[in-house]
matplotlib code that plots the C-alpha trace (Angstrom):
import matplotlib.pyplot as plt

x = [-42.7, -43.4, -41.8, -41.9, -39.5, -37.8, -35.4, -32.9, -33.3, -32.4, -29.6, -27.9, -28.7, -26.7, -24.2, -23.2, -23.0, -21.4, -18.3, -17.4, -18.5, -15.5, -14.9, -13.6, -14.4, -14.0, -17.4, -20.1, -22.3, -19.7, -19.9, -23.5, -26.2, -28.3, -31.4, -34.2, -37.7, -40.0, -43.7, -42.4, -38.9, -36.0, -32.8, -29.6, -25.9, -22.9, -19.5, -16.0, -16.1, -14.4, -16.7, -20.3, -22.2, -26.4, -29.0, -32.3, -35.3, -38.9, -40.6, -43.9, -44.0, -46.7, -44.9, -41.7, -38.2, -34.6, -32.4, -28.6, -28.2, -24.5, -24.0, -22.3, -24.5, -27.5, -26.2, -25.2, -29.0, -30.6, -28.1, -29.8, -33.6, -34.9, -38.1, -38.5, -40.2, -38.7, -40.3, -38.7, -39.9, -39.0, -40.2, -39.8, -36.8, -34.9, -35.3, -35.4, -36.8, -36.3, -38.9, -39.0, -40.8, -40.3, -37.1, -36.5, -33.5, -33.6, -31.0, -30.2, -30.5, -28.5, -30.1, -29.9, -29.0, -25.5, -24.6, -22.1, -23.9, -23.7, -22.2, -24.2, -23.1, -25.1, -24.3, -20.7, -20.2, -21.4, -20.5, -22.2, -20.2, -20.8, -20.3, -18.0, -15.3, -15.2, -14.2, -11.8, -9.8, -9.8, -8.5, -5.8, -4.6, -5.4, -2.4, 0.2, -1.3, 0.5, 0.4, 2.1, 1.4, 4.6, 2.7, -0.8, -2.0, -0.2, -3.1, -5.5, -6.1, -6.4, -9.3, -8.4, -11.9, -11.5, -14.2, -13.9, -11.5, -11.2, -7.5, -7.1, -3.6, -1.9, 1.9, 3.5, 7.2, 8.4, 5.8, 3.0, -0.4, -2.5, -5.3, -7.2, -11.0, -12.6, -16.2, -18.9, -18.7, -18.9, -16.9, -13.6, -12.1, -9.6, -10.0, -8.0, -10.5, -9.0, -7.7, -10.0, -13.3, -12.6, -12.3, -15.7, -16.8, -16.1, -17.8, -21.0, -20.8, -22.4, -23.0, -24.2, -24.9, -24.5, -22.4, -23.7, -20.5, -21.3, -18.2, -18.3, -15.4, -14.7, -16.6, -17.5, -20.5, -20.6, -24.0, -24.2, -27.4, -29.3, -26.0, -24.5, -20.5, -19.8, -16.4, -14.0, -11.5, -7.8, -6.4, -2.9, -0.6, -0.5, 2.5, 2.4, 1.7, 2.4, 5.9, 6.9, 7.1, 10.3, 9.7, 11.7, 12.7, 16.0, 14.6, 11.2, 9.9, 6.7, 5.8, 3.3, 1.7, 1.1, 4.5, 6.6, 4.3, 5.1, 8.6, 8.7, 7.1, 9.4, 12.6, 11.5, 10.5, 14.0, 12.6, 10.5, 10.2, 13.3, 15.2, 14.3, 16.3, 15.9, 15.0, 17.3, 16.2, 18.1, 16.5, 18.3, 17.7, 14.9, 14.7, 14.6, 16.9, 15.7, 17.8, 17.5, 20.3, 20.9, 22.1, 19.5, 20.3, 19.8, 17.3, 17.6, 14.5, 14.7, 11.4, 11.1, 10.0, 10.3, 12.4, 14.0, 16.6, 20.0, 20.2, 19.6, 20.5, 18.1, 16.7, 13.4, 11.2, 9.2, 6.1, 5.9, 6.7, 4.1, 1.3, 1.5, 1.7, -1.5, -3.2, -2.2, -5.6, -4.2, -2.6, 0.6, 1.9, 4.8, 8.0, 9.6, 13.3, 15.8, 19.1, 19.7, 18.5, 15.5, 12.2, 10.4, 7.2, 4.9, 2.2, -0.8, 0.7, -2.0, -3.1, -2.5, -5.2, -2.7, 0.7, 2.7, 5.8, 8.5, 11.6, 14.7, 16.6, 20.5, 21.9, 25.6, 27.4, 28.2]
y = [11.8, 8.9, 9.0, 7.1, 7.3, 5.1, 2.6, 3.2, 7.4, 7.2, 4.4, 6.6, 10.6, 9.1, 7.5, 10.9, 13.0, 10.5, 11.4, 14.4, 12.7, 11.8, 8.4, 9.4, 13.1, 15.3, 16.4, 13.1, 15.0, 15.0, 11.6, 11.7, 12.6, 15.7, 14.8, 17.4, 16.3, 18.5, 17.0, 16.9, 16.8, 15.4, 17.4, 15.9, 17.0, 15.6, 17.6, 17.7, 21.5, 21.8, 20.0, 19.6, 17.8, 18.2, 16.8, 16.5, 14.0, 13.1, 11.9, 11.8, 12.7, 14.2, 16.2, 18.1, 17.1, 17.3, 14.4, 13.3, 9.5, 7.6, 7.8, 4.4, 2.5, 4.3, 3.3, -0.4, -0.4, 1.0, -1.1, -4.1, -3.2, -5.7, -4.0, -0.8, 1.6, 2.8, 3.5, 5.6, 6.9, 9.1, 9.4, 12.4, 10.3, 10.5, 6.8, 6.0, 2.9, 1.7, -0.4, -2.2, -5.7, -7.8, -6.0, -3.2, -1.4, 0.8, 3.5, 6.2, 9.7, 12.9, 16.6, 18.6, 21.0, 19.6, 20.0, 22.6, 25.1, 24.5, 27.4, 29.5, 32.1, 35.4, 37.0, 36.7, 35.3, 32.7, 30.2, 27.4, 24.8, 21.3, 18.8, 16.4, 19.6, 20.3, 16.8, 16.3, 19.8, 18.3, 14.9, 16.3, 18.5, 17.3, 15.1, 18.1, 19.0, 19.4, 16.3, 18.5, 20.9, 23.1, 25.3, 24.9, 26.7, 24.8, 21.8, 23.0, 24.1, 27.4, 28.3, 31.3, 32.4, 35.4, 36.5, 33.8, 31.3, 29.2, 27.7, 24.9, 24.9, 22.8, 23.1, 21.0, 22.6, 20.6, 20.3, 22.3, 21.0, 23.2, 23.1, 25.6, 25.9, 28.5, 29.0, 31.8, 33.5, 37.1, 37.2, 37.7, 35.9, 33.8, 31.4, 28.3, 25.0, 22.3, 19.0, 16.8, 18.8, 18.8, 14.9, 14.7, 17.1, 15.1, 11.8, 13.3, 14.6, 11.7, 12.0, 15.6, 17.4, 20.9, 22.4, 25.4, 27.1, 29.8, 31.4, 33.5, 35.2, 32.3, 29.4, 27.7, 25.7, 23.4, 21.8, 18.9, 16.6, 17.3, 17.7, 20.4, 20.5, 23.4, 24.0, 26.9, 28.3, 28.2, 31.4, 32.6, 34.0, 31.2, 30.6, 33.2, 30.1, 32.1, 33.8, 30.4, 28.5, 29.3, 30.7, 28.9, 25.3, 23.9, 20.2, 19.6, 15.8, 14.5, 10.6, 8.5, 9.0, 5.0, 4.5, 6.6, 5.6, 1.7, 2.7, 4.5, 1.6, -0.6, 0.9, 2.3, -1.2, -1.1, 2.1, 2.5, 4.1, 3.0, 2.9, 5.8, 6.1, 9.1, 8.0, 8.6, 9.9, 10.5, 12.5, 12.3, 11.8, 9.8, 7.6, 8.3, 6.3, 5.3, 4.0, 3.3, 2.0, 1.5, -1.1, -4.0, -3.6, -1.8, -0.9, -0.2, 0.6, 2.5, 4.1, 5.7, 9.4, 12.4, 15.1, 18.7, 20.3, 19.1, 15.9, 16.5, 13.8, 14.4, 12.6, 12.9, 11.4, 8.4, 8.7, 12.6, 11.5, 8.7, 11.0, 13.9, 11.1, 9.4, 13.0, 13.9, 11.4, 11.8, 9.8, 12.0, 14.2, 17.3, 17.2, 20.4, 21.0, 23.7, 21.7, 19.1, 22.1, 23.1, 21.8, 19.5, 20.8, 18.1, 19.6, 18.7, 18.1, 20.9, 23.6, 24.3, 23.4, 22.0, 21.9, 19.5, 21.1, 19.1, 19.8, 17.4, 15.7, 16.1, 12.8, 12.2, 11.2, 7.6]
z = [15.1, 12.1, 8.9, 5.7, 2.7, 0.4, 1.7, -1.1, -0.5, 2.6, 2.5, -0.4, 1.6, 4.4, 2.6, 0.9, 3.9, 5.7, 3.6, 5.6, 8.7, 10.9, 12.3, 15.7, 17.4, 20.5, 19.8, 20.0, 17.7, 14.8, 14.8, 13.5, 10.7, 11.0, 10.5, 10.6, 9.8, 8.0, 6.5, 2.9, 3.1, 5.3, 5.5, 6.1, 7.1, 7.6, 9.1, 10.7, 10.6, 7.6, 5.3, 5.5, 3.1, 3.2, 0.6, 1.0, 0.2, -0.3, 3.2, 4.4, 8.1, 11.0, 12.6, 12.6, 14.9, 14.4, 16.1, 15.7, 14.7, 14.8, 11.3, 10.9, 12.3, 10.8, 7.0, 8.0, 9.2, 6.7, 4.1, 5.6, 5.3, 3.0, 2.1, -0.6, 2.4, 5.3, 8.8, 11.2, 14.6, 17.3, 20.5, 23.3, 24.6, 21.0, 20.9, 17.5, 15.7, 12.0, 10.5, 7.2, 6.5, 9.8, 10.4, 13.6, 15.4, 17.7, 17.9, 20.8, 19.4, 20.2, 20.7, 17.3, 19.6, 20.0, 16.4, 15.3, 13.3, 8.8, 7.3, 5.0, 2.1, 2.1, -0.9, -2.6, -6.1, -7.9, -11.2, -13.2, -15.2, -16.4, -14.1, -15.6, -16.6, -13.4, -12.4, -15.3, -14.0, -10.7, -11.5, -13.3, -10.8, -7.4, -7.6, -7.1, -3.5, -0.8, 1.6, 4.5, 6.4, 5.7, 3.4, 4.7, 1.4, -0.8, 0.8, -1.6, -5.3, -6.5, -8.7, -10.9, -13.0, -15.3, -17.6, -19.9, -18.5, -15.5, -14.3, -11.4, -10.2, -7.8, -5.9, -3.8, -4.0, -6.4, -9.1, -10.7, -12.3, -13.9, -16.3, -17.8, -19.7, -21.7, -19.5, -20.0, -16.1, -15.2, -12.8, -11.7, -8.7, -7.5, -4.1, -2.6, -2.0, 0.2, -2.0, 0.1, -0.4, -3.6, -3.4, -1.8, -4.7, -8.0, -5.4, -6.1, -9.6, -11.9, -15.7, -17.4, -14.4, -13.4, -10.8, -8.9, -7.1, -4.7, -3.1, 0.1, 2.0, 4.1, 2.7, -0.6, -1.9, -4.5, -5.4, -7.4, -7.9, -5.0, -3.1, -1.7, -0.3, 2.0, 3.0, 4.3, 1.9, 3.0, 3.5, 2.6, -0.3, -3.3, -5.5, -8.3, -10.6, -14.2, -12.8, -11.6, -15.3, -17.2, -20.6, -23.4, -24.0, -25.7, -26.6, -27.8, -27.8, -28.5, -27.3, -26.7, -23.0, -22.5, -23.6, -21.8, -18.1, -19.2, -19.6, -16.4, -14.6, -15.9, -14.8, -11.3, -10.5, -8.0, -6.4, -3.2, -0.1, 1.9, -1.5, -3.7, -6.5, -9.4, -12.7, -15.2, -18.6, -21.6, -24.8, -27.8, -31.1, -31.8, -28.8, -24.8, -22.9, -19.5, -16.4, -12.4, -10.6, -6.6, -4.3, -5.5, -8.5, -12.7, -14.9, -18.5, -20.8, -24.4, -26.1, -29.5, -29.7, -32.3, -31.0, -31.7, -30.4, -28.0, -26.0, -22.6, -19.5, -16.4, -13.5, -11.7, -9.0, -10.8, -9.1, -10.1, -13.4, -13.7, -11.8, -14.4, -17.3, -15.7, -15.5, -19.3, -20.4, -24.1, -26.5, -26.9, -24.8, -25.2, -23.1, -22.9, -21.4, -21.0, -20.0, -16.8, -14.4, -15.5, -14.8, -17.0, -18.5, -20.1, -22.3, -24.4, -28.4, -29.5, -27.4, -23.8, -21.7, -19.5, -18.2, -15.7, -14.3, -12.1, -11.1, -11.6, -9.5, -9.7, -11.0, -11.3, -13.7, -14.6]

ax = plt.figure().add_subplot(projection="3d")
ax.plot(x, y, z, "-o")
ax.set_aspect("equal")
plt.show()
């Protein structure tokens, strides 16, 4: 089998699949690129079993083969080709050999017939929405995912999509992120997609494109620019998100987002991993008064804001703090409390497209 494509086509085909491929595997196979070979077209796939990630290209080609190539060192060869065109062959052995100007490797191939199987959805429900929503909603909520595995659900966002509204919501046990859209959709469904496929998602989504989503019972497609992202939904009872924010608020303050993250940086400056210290924060008045103290040393930092209601005193985890500032993206942001117990909800000044929930740390008094 002979085929020609672009050299840039096929450096960036495998480069995007070879997201979900993994670096080391039980399974030999895993560690490559799918490659099957039609006339027109060349398919690709990349896969741990949990993500898969296809695309496919132009190629011209005389006859039809499927083959397995190591998929790291089929992109440092083909980032090396100096010429536009591409050559590859393969011979009855799976010997494969990639031409371009006076340059040639040869690389073993593996049986297609090795490779684990690529999910497919038959049926089951389907969305549309632009692109770059989609990877806005993500970026501000992936951040609240579950890192462990004590909640295995709790590893992925929930995707709540009602007529005329779609809400991404993520939990960790100590914090909440979600963000909500109004969307034109029929349907009415709700489904938990793994944080790190939906990393690989907003990878591929560039600049005013469209995302198809197709959801099955136990798998999810997203595709994006040529791109498709297939992976399994987690499965489990998620955190009844609504129940779990407290109504009412007994101090209102509004602030400037870059502000309060430059105080916050500021002051937690003596905390880290071996020495993790809360950061204090008191609201009241017209100015928040921020404070870290441990072994190494103090911190003191003051910031103007405009505020109603009683002074509250309450600590919190600074990197929670800073992540949900970070993920605000607007000038100003709402703090709501309800007393030294309470969790903090930080809030958009108009609307409510989205909400940042943390719980406080118990500080004691100086």
């Amino acid at each position: 089998m002979k085929m020609v494509c672009q050299s840039k086509d096929l450096f960036e085909a495998v480069s995007n699949v070879s997201h979900a491929i993994p670096s080391k595997s039980n399974i030999p196979s895993l560690e490559g690129v799918l490659l099957k070979v039609k006339k027109e077209s060349l398919f690709l796939a990349g896969s741990d079993l949990e993500i898969s990630i296809t695309c496919s290209i132009d190629v011209k080609a005389d006859e039809e083969m499927d083959i397995v190539l190591n998929a790291k060192l089929f992109l440092e060869m083909l980032r090396k080709l100096p010429q536009e065109f591409v050559t590859v062959e393969i011979d009855e052995r799976l010997m494969t050999f990639i031409k371009s100007g006076d340059v040639e490797y040869t690389l073993v191939g593996i049986s297609a017939a090795e490779y684990p199987e690529i999910p497919f959805i038959n049926g089951g429900a389907s969305i549309t929405m632009p692109g770059n929503l989609l990877k806005d909603m993500v970026k501000q909520t992936i951040f609240a995912v579950a890192q462990t595995d004590a909640r295995p659900i709790y590893k992925g966002t929930l995707f709540d999509i009602k007529e005329s509204s779609i809400t991404l919501v993520s939990v960790d046990g100590v914090r909440i992120a979600m963000r909500s859209e109004e969307i034109k959709c029929n349907e009415e469904i709700s489904f938990v997609v793994p944080g790190k496929s939906l990393t690989q998602v907003i990878k591929l989504i560039e600049e005013d494109e469209v995302v198809s989503i197709a959801i099955g019972k136990n798998h999810i497609i997203f595709e994006v620019g040529g791109n498709a992202v297939i992976s399994r939904l987690l499965e489990g009872d998620f955190l009844d998100y609504r129940a779990a924010i407290p109504a009412g608020e007994s101090a209102v303050i509004k602030v400037s987002t870059r502000a309060m993250i430059e105080a916050v940086e500021r002051v937690s400056l003596l905390s880290s991993d071996k020495l993790s210290s809360p950061v204090r924060c008191l609201f009241d008045g017209g100015s928040i008064k921020l404070a870290c103290a441990n072994t190494l040393g103090k911190a003191y930092d003051r910031i103007e804001c405009e505020m109603t209601g009683e002074k509250v005193e309450i600590g919190f985890n600074h990197r929670f703090l800073l992540e949900a500032l970070r993920a605000a993206e607007c000038d100003e942001v709402k703090i709501l409390l309800n007393g030294n117990l309470s969790p903090l909800k930080i809030t958009p000044v108009e609307g409510d497209s989205f909400l940042f929930l943390i719980l406080p740390i118990r500080i004691k008094n100086e």
